[in-house]
C-alpha positions as MATLAB code, in Angstrom:
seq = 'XXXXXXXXXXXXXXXXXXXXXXXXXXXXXXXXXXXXXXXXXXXXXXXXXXXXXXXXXXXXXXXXXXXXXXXXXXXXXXXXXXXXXXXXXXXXXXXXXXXXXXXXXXXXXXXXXXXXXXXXXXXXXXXXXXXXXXXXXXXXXXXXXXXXXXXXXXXXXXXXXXXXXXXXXXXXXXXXXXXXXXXXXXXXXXXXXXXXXXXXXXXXXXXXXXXXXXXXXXXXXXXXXXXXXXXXXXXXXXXXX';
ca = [
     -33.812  -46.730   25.754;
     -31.671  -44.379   28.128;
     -30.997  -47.403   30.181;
     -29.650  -49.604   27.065;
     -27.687  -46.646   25.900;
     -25.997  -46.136   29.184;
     -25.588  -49.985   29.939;
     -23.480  -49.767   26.362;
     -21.119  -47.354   28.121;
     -20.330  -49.143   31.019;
     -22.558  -48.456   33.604;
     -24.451  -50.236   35.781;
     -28.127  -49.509   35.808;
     -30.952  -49.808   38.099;
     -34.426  -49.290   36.676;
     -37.108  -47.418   39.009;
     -41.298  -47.864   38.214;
     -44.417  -47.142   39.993;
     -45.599  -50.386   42.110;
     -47.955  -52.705   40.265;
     -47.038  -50.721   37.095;
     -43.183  -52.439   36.691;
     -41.997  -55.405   34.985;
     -39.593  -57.048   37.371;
     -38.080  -58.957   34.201;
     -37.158  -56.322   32.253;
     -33.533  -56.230   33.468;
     -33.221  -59.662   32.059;
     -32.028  -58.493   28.474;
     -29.648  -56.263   29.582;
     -28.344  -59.216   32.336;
     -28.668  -61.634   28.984;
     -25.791  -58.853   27.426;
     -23.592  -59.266   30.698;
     -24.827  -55.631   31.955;
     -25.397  -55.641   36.025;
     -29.084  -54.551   35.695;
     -31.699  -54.228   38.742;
     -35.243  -53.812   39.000;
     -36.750  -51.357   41.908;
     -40.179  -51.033   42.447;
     -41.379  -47.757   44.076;
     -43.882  -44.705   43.737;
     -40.641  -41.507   43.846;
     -43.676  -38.922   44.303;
     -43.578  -40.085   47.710;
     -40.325  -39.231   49.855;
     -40.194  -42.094   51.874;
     -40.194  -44.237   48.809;
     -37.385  -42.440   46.907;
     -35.250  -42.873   50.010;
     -35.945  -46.398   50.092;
     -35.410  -46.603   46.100;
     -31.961  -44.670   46.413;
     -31.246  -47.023   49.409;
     -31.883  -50.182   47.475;
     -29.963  -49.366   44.631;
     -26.589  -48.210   46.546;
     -26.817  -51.549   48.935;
     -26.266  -53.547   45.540;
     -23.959  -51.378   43.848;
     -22.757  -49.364   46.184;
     -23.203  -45.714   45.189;
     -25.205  -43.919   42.617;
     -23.525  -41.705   39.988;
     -26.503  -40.668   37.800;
     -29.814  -40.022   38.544;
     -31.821  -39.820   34.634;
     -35.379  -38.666   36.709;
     -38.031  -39.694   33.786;
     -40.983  -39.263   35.967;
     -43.442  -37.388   34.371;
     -47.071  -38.026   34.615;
     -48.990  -36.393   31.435;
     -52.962  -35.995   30.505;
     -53.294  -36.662   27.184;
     -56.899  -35.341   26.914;
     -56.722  -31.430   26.883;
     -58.187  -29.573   29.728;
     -58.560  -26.196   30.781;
     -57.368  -25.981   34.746;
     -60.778  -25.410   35.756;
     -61.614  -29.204   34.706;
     -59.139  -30.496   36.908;
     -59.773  -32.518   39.747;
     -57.871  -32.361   42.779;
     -56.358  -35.846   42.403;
     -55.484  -35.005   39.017;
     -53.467  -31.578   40.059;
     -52.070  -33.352   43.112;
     -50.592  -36.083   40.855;
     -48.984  -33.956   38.538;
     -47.012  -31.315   40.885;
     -45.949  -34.918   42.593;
     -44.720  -36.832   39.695;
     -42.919  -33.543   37.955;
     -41.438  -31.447   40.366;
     -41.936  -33.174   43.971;
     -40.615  -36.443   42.640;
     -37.297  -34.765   41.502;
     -36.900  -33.050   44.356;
     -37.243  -36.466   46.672;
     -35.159  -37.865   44.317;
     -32.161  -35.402   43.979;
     -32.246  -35.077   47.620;
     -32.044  -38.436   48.588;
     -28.852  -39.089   46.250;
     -27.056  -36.226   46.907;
     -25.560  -36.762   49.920;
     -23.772  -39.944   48.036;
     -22.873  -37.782   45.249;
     -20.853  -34.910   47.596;
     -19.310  -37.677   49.168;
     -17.738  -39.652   46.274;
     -17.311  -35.526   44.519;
     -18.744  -36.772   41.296;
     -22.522  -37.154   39.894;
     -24.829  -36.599   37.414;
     -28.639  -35.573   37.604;
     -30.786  -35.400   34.501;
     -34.355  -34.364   34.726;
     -37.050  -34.046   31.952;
     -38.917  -30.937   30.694;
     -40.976  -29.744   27.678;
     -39.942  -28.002   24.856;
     -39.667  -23.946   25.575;
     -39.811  -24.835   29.481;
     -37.343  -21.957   30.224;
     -39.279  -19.438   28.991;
     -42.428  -20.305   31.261;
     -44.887  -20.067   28.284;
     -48.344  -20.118   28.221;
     -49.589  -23.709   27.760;
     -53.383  -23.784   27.113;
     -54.746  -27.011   28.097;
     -51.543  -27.792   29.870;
     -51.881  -25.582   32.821;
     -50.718  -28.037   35.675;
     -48.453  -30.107   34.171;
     -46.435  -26.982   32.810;
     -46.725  -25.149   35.649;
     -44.812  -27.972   37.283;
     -42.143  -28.387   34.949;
     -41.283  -24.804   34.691;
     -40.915  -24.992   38.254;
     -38.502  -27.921   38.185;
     -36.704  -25.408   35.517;
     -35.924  -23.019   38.475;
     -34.512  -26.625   40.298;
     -32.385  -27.726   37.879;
     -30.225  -24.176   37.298;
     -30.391  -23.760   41.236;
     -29.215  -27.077   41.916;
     -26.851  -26.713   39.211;
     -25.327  -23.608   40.592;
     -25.260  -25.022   44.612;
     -23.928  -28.578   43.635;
     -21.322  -27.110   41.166;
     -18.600  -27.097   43.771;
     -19.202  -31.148   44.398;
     -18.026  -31.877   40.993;
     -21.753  -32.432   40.379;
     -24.081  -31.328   37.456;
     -27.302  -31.324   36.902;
     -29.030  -30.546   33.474;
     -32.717  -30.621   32.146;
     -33.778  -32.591   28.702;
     -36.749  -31.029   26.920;
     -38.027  -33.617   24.134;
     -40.411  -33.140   21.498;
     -43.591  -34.880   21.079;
     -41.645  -38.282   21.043;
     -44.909  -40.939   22.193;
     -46.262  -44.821   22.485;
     -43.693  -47.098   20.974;
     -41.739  -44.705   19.883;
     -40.199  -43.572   23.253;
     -38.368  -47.306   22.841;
     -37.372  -46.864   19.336;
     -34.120  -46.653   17.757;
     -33.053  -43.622   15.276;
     -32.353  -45.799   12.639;
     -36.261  -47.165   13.382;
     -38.302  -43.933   12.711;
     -35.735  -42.331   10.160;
     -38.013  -43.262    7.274;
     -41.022  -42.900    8.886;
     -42.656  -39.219    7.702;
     -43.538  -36.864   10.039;
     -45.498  -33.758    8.625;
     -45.979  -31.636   11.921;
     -41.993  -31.718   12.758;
     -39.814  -29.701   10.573;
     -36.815  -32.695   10.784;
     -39.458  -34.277    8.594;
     -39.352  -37.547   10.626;
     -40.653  -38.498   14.359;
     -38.452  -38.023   17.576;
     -37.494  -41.873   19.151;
     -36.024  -42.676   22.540;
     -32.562  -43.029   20.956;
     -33.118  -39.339   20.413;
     -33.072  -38.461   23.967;
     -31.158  -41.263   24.924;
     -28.091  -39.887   22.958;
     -28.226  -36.791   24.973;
     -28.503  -38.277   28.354;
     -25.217  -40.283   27.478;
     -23.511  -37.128   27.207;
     -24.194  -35.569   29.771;
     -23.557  -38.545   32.083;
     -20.370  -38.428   30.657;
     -17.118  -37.865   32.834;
     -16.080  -34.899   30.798;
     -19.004  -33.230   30.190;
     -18.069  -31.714   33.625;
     -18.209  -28.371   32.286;
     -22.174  -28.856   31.001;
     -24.826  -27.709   34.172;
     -28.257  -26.314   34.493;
     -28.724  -25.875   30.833;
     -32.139  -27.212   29.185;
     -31.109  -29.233   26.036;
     -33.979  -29.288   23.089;
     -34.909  -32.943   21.559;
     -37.666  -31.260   19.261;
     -36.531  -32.063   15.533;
     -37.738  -28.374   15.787;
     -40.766  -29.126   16.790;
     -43.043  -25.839   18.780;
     -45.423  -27.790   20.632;
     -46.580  -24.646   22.357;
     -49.881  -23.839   20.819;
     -50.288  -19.742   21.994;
     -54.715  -20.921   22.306;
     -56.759  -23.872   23.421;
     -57.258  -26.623   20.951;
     -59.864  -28.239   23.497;
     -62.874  -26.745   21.762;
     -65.743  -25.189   24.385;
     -67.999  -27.939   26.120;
];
């Protein structure tokens, strides 16, 4: 959805996934609309891959302006961090935080050259605050770290006419993620106080903003999608086993 939203303003866009995982013809809508779309296949939780990514994408268009790092690999079963396996921790610190690092740091150097970017990461409602997360452990541990990345990248890439910002959406899932507002505004939602469910155009909207050329001003805040949704719950909703 952030990719259609973007491709509306003008840009150009190049659309990252995990091998085997990617659709190579997804472009083909936006190319269908006249957009200059590209598909790049490549695991970013690995360095050498989001060099090669970043590489790809400025040999056909030449530079990179904004980076919207979506990454975020998420257990939907609830697990205390004693359950986790090793894979399973290793995979999450990787997609989260190590991916966005690879990532910012391999399109930086493009960005202080041409004085002008935009990075855009993804957090979790409350991130800032580095709340307890029952059931969560790992994959908030990792995103409140990428907190403390964002406002210190902010602050050091400032001067480079480059800013870097932090989206924290609700519980915005499944189909929804590619759904317009205008989709879900009838659609009831009892646990969010907006009183209908988040959709990608939510998000979307925001990542627009920021990317654009006067929002100049806007870096290392953390910008809440909820609806006013808390999806912090203060004790574990696993149940013992």
């Amino acid at each position: 959805m952030a990719a259609e939203l973007l491709a509306e303003r003008g840009f150009r866009i190049a659309v990252c996934a995990r091998n085997k995982s990617g659709d190579p013809s997804w472009p083909d809508g936006l190319r269908a609309a006249g957009v200059e779309a590209e598909f790049v296949q490549g695991d970013v939780s690995l360095p050498d891959e989001a060099v090669r990514v970043v590489e790809e994408t400025v040999r056909r268009f030449g530079r990179v302006d904004v980076l919207v790092h979506a990454v975020g690999p998420f257990i939907r079963e609830r697990k205390w961090f004693v359950e986790h396996t090793v894979d399973e921790i290793r995979e999450m610190v990787q997609g989260n935080l190590l991916s966005a690092m690879w990532m910012a740091g391999a399109v930086l150097p493009g960005m202080r050259k041409q004085k002008w970017g935009r990075i855009i990461f993804f957090g979790f409602g409350r991130a800032g605050e580095a709340p307890a997360w029952p059931d969560r452990s790992v994959y908030a541990a990792a995103k409140t770290g990428l907190v403390s990345f964002t406002k210190t990248l902010a602050v050091e890439e400032a001067p480079f006419g480059i800013t870097v910002n932090m989206i924290c959406p609700g519980d915005i899932v499944d189909e929804k993620k590619e759904m317009r507002i205008e989709e879900v505004l009838h659609l009831p939602d009892a646990e969010t106080p907006r009183g209908r469910p988040g959709s990608g155009e939510d998000a979307a909207r925001v990542i627009a903003f920021l990317a654009d050329e006067r929002s100049d001003f806007l870096t290392g805040n953390l910008i809440q999608v909820t609806g006013g949704l808390d999806v912090i719950h203060p004790v574990s909703k696993r149940g013992s086993r």
